[in-house]
C-alpha positions in Angstrom: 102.1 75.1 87.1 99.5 78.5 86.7 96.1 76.8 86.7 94.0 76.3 83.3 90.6 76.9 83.0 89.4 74.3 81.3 85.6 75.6 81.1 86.8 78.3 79.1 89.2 76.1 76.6 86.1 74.1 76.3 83.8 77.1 75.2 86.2 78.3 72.9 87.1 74.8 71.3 82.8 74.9 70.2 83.1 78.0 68.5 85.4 78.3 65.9 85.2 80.2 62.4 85.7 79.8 58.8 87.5 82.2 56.4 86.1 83.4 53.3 88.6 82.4 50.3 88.3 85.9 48.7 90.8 87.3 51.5 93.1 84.4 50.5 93.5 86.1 47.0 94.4 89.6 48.6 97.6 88.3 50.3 101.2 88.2 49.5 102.7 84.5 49.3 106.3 84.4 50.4 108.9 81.8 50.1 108.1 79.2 53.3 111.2 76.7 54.5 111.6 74.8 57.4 115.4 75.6 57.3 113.9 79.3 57.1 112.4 78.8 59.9 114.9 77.3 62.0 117.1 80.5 60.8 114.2 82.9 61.6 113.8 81.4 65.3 117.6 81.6 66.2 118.0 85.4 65.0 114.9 85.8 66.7 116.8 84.7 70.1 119.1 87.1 70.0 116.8 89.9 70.0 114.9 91.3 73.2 111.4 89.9 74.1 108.2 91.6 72.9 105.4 90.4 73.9 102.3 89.7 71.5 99.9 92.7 72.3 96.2 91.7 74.2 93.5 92.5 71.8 91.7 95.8 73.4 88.4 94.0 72.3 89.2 90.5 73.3 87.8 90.5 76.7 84.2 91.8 75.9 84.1 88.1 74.3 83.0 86.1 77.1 81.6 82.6 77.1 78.2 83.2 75.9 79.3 85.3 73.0 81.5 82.3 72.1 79.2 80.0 72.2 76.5 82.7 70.3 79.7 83.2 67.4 79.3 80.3 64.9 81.4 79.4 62.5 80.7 79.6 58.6 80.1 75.8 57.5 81.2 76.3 54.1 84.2 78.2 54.5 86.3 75.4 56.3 90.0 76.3 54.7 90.1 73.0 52.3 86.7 72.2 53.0 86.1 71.0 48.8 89.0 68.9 48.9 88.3 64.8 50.4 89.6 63.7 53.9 89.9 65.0 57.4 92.5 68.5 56.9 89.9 70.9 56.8 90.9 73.7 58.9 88.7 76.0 61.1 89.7 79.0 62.9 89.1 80.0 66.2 88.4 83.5 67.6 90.0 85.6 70.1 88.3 85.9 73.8 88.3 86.5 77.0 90.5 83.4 77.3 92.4 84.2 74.4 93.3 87.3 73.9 96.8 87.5 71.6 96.4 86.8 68.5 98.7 84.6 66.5 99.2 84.8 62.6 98.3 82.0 60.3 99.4 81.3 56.6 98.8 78.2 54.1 102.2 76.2 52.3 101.5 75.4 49.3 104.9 74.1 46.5 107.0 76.1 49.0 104.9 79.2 49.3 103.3 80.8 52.4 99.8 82.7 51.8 99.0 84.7 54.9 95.3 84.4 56.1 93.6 87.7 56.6 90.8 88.1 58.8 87.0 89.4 58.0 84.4 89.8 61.3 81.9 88.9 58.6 83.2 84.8 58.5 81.2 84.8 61.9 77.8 83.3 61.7 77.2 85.3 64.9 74.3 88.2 65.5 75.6 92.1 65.4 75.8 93.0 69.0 77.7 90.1 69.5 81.6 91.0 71.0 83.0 88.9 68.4 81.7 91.1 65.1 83.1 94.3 67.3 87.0 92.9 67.1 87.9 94.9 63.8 89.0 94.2 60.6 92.9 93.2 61.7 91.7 91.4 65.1 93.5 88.3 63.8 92.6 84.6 64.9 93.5 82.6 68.8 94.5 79.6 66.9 92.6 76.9 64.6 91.4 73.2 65.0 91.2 70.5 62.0 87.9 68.5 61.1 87.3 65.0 60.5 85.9 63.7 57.0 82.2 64.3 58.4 82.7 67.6 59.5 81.0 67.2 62.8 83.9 67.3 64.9 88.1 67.8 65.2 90.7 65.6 65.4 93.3 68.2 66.4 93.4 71.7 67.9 95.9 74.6 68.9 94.8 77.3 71.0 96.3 79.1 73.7 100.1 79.5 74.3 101.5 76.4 73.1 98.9 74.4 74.3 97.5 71.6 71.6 95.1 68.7 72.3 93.6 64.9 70.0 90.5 63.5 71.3 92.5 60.6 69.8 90.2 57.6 68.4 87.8 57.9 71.3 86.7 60.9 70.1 86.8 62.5 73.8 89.4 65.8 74.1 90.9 65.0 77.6 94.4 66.1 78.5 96.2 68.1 76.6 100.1 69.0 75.2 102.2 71.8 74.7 105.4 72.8 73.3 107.5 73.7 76.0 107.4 74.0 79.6 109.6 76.3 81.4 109.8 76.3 85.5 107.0 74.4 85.9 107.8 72.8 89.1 109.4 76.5 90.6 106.8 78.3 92.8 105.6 81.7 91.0 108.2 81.2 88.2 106.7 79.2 85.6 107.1 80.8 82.1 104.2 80.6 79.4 106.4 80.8 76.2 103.8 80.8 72.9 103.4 79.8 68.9 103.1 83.2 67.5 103.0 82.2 64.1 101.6 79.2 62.2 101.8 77.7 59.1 99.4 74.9 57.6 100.6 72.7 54.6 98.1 69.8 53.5 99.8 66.6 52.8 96.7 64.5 52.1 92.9 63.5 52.9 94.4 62.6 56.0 97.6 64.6 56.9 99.0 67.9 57.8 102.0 69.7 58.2 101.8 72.2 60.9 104.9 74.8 61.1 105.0 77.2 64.1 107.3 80.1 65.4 107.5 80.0 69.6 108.5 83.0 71.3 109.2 83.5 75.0 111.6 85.3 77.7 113.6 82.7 77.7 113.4 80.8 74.7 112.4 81.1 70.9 112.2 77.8 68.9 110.7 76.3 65.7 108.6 73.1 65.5 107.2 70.9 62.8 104.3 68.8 63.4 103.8 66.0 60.7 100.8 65.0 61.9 97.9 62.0 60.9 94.6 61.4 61.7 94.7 57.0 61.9 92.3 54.1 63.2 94.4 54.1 66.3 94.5 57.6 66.9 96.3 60.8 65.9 99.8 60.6 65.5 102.6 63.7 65.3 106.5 63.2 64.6 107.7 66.6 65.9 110.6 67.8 65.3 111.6 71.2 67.3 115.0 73.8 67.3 115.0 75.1 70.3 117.3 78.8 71.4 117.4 80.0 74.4 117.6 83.6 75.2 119.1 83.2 78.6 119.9 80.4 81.1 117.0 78.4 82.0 116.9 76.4 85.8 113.7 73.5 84.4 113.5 73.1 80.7 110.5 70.7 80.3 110.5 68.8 76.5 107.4 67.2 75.5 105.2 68.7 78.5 101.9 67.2 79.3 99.2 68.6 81.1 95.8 67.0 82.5 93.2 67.0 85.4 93.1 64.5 88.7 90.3 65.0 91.0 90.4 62.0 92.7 89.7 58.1 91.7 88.4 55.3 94.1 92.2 55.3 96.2 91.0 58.5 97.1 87.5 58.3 98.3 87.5 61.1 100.9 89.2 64.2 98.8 86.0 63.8 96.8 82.8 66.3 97.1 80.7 65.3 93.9 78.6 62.3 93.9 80.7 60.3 90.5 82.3 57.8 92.1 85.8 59.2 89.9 87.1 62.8 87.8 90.1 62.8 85.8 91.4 62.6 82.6 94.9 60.5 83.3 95.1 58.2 86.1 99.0 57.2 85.1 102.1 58.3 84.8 104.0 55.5 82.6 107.8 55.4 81.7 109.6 53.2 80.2 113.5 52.8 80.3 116.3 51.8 77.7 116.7 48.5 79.1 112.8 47.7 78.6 112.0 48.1 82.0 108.1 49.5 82.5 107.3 51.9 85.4 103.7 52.9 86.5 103.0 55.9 88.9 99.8 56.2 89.8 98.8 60.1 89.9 97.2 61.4 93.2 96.0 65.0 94.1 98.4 65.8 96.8 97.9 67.8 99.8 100.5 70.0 98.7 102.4 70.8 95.1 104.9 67.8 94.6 107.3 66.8 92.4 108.8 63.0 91.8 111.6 62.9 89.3 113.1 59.8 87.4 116.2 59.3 86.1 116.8 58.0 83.0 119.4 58.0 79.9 117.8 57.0 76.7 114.6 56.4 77.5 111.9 54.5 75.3 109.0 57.2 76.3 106.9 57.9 78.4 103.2 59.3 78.9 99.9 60.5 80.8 97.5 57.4 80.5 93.8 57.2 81.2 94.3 53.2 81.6 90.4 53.2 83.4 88.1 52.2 80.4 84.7 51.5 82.3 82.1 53.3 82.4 80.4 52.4 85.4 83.6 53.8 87.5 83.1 57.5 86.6 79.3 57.4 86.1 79.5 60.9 83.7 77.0 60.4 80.9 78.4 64.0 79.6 81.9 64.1 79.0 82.3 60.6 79.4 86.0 60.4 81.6 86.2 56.5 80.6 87.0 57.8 76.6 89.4 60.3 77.7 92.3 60.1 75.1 96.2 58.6 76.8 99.0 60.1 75.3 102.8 59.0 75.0 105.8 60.2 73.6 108.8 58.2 72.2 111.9 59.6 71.3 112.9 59.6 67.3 116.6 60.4 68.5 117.5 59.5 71.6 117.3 62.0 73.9 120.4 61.3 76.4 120.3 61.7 80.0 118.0 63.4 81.8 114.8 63.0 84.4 111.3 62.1 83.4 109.2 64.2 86.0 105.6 64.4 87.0 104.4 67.7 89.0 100.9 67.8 91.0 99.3 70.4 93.1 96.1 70.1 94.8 93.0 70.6 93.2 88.8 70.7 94.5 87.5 71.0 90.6 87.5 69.0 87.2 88.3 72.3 85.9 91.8 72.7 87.1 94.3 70.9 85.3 97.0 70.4 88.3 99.1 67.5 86.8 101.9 67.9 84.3 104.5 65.6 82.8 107.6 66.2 80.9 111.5 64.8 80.1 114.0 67.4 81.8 117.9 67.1 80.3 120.5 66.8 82.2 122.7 69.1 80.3 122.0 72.9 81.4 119.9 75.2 79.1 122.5 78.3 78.8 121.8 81.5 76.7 123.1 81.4 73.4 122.7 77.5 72.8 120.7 75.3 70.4 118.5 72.3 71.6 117.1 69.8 69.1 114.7 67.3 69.7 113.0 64.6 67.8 110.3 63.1 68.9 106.8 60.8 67.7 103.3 61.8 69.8 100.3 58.9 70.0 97.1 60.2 71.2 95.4 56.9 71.4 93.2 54.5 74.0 96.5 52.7 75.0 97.2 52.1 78.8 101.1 52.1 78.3 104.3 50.2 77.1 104.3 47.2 79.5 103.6 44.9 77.1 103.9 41.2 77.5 104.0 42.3 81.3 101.1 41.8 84.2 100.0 45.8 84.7 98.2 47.8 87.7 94.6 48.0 87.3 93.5 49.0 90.4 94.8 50.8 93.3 93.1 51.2 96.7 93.9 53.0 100.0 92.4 52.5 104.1 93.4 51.7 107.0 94.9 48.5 108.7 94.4 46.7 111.6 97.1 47.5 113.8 97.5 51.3 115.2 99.1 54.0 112.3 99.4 51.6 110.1 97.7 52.3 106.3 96.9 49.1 103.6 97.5 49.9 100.5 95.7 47.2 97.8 97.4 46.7 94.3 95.4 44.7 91.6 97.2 43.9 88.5 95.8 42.0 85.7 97.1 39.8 82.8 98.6 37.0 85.7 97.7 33.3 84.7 95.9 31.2 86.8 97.8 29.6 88.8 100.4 31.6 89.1 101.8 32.4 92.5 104.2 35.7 91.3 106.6 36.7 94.1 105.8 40.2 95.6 109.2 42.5 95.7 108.8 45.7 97.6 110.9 48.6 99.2 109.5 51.6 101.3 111.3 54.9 101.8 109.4 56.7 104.6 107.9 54.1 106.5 108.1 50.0 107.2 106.6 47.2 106.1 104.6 45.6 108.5 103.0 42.9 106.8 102.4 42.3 102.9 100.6 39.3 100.9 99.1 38.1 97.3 96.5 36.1 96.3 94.3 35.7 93.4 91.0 37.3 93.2 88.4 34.6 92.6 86.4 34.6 89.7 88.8 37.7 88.5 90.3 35.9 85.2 94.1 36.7 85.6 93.6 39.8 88.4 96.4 39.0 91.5 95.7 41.5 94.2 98.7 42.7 96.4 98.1 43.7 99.9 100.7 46.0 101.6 99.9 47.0 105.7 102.5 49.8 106.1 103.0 52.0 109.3 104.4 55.6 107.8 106.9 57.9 109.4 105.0 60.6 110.9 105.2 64.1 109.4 106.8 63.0 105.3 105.1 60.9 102.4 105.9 57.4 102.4 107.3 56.3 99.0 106.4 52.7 97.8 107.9 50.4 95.0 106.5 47.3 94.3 107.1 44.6 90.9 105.8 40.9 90.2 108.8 38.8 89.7 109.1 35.2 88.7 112.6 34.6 90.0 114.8 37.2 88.9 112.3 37.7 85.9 109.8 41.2 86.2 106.3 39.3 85.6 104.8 43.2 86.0 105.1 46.9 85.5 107.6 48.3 88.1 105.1 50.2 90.5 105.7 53.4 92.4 103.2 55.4 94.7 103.1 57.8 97.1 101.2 56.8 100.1 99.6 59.8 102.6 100.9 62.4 100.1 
C-alpha cells in the first residue's frame, strides 16, 4: 500500500471553497440516471485508459497557500436551504492535482459546476487565484447544520472519510483497492466524476464515475448524517478492464504507530498514536473475531476466510483519554468504521495488510473483503453494501471483548508473556481459557480476575516462539462449549 500523507490531506481538508450560483445558471443540465451511469461505466471498460491530466498549476499550491485560500462562507452549494447537505468544494494542490468534475441532480437533471478563481477568499499572489478559469475542483466535503465543520469528505483518488459522531476525521475509506498487498503493484484507480443530489436537511445522494487501468465502475452513496454517526448504503458496478490478481471491496485505510503492547517501537513521548487499534470480523454463523493491529517489522498480510460474512471493520475500541495524552487531535475520538453486507457477498477472505511505519503521518494499515471468484477482463461485479462511521468497538455483542493487550518478557529463557484483558465477565465467573499457537508452544497460560476491575478477566499466556517466524496466537473465553468472548487472534514478535 503506497504511503499517504496525511499532513497534506489534513491541510487540504481546512481549505475548501464555495461556488458562486451565477456559474450554475451558465451550464447545460443533461439527463442524470443511475442505470446511465452503470451503462456509461461498462462502455467506458471497454475503452483504453487515459489518465486524468495533472493540473500544470497544481503544484505551486503548497500547504501554506492552502491554508492562506479560504473558502466563500456564503456560497456553500445549498447553503439557504435547512440541515447538514451543504456542499463545499475543495481546490486542487500539490496533493491534489487532477481535477475531477462535479454536477448537481436535481428531478433527474445534472447541472455541471463550473469553476471561478474568484469563489476563493484568498490574497492575489496566492497559487490558488493563478489556476485559471477551467482549473476545476480536487473534490468537495459536506457541512453540518452549524456550518463550522463536515460530516463527510471526498478528496483524492477514491479516498472518502466521516469524523462520525465524535466529530474527529480519523481513518479513512475508499472505493476500491487493487494489489494492495503486491509489492510495487498496487493500483490507484479514481472517481473522475461526481454527482450531488440532495435528499433532505440531512441526506445526500452522491453518484461517482471510477476510472482505472484495471477497472472502471459506478457507485451510489445514499448517505445520512445521524445521532450515531454517518451512515452510507453503497451500492457499486464494478468492470474490469483486464484480469485483476487482489480485488479489494470495501478497502479501509488508517494509521498505527504503536499502543502500550508496543512500548519500545515508540519515539514520541504520548504514551499511544493511531487511529484503529482493531481489526473486527464477524462470520455467518455469529462468531466475532478481534485482531489486534501491530506495526510490523516488515509488510504483512493475515487473510481470513469467510463465506457470507456479517461484516467487518477498522475499530478505534480505546476511548480514554488519558491513554493517548494528545490534547490536539484527540486519538481517543477517532471515528471506527464497519461495513455489512446488503447482499451477501459469497466466499471470499477478509484481509488486513500492515507495513511498518516511524510517523502518525503514514497510514500503513488497510482492510478489505477479497472474493474468491477471479476478477477477469470483460466481467461485471456488483456489490451491495451499508457503511457506519460511528464510536462503536465492534459486533461482539452479548460477548466478553479484548480491552487490553500487553507484551514483555517471561520468566524462563525465550520465552515472551503476552497479557489479554477482556471486559464484560461477571464476577464470579471463572471462564475457561482455550488457546492454539502456530509458531511456537505454550509454556504456561492462566486467568484470574483483576481486583477492583468490575467485570475485566486478565489472560496470561508465557509462550517460547520458534526462532526466525511470527508466532500466531488464538485465544476465546468459553463456558463449556459456549464462546463467553470475541474469538482473539495476534501476532506475537511480528
Amino acid at each position: 500500500m503506497t504511503k499517504i500523507d496525511r499532513r497534506a490531506m489534513i491541510a487540504a481538508s481546512g481549505a475548501a471553497l464555495l461556488l458562486p450560483r451565477p456559474l450554475l445558471a451558465q451550464a447545460q443540465a443533461e439527463r442524470f440516471s443511475w442505470e446511465g451511469l452503470v451503462t456509461r461505466a461498462q462502455r467506458l471498460a471497454r475503452a483504453p485508459y487515459r489518465e486524468t491530466p495533472h493540473h500544470p498549476g497544481a503544484k505551486k499550491v503548497d500547504y501554506e497557500a492552502l491554508y492562506r485560500a479560504r473558502f466563500r462562507e456564503d456560497r456553500t452549494i445549498w447553503g439557504d436551504l435547512p440541515g447538514a447537505t451543504g456542499v463545499q468544494l475543495f481546490p486542487l494542490s500539490a496533493s491534489a492535482e487532477q481535477p475531477v468534475e462535479i454536477a448537481l441532480v436535481e428531478r433527474g437533471r445534472a447541472t455541471p459546476l463550473r469553476y471561478d478563481p474568484a469563489m476563493f477568499d484568498a490574497p492575489a499572489d496566492n497559487a490558488v487565484r493563478q489556476l485559471g478559469p477551467d482549473a476545476g475542483y480536487a473534490g468537495f466535503r459536506v457541512m453540518n447544520a452549524a456550518r463550522d465543520g463536515d460530516w463527510l469528505s471526498f478528496l483524492g483518488a477514491s479516498y472518502f472519510r466521516s469524523p462520525g459522531a465524535t466529530k474527529q476525521f480519523g481513518l479513512s475509506a475508499r472505493a476500491i483497492a487493487i494489489n494492495t498487498s503486491m509489492q510495487g503493484k498496487e493500483e490507484f484507480p479514481r472517481f473522475t466524476h461526481f454527482w450531488l443530489e440532495r435528499t433532505g436537511p440531512g441526506g445526500l445522494i452522491i453518484y461517482a464515475l471510477l476510472d482505472g487501468a484495471s477497472i472502471t465502475g459506478a457507485y451510489r452513496f445514499a448517505s445520512e448524517l445521524t445521532p450515531q454517526g454517518v451512515r452510507q448504503d453503497v451500492d457499486a458496478a464494478l468492470f474490469p478492464r483486464r484480469a485483476i490478481a487482489e480485488l479489494g471491496l470495501m478497502p479501509m485505510t488508517s494509521m498505527f504507530w504503536y499502543d502500550q503492547a508496543s512500548r519500545a517501537t515508540r519515539t514520541d513521548w504520548r504514551p499511544e498514536i493511531h487511529d484503529s487499534d482493531l481489526l473486527a470480523f464477524a462470520s455467518a454463523d455469529g462468531t466475532s473475531h478481534a485482531r489486534p493491529l501491530i506495526n510490523p517489522s516488515v509488510p504483512r498480510v493475515d487473510a481470513f476466510a469467510e463465506r457470507n460474512p456479517r461484516g467487518f471493520g477498522l475499530m478505534q475500541r480505546d476511548r480514554n483519554f488519558d491513554h493517548y495524552q494528545d490534547d490536539g487531535v484527540f486519538y481517543e475520538r477517532r471515528p471506527s468504521l464497519w461495513a455489512s453486507p446488503r447482499k451477501p457477498w459469497g466466499a471470499g477472505q477478509v484481509r488486513l495488510y500492515e507495513f511498518p511505519t516511524t510517523s502518525e503521518y503514514v497510514d500503513n494499515v488497510c482492510a478489505y473483503w477479497t472474493p474468491s471468484a477471479p476478477v477477469r477482463a470483460g466481467g461485471r461485479i456488483d456489490a451491495s453494501y451499508r457503511l457506519d462511521w460511528s464510536p462503536s468497538g465492534g459486533p461482539a455483542k452479548g460477548l466478553a471483548v479484548l480491552e487490553n493487550v500487553w507484551t514483555g518478557k517471561a520468566d524462563g529463557p525465550g520465552t515472551d508473556r503476552l497479557i489479554l484483558d477482556f471486559s464484560g465477565v461477571p464476577q464470579g465467573m471463572r471462564p475457561e481459557i482455550w488457546t492454539d499457537v502456530a509458531g511456537g508452544t505454550m509454556v504456561k497460560k492462566g486467568g484470574y480476575p483483576v481486583l477492583h476491575q468490575k467485570g475485566l478477566f486478565r489472560v496470561a499466556l508465557d509462550i517460547r516462539r520458534d526462532s526466525g517466524r511470527a508466532t500466531d496466537i488464538r485465544v476465546q473465553l468459553r463456558d463449556g462449549n459456549r464462546p463467553f468472548s470475541e474469538y482473539v487472534h495476534y501476532p506475537l514478535g511480528a
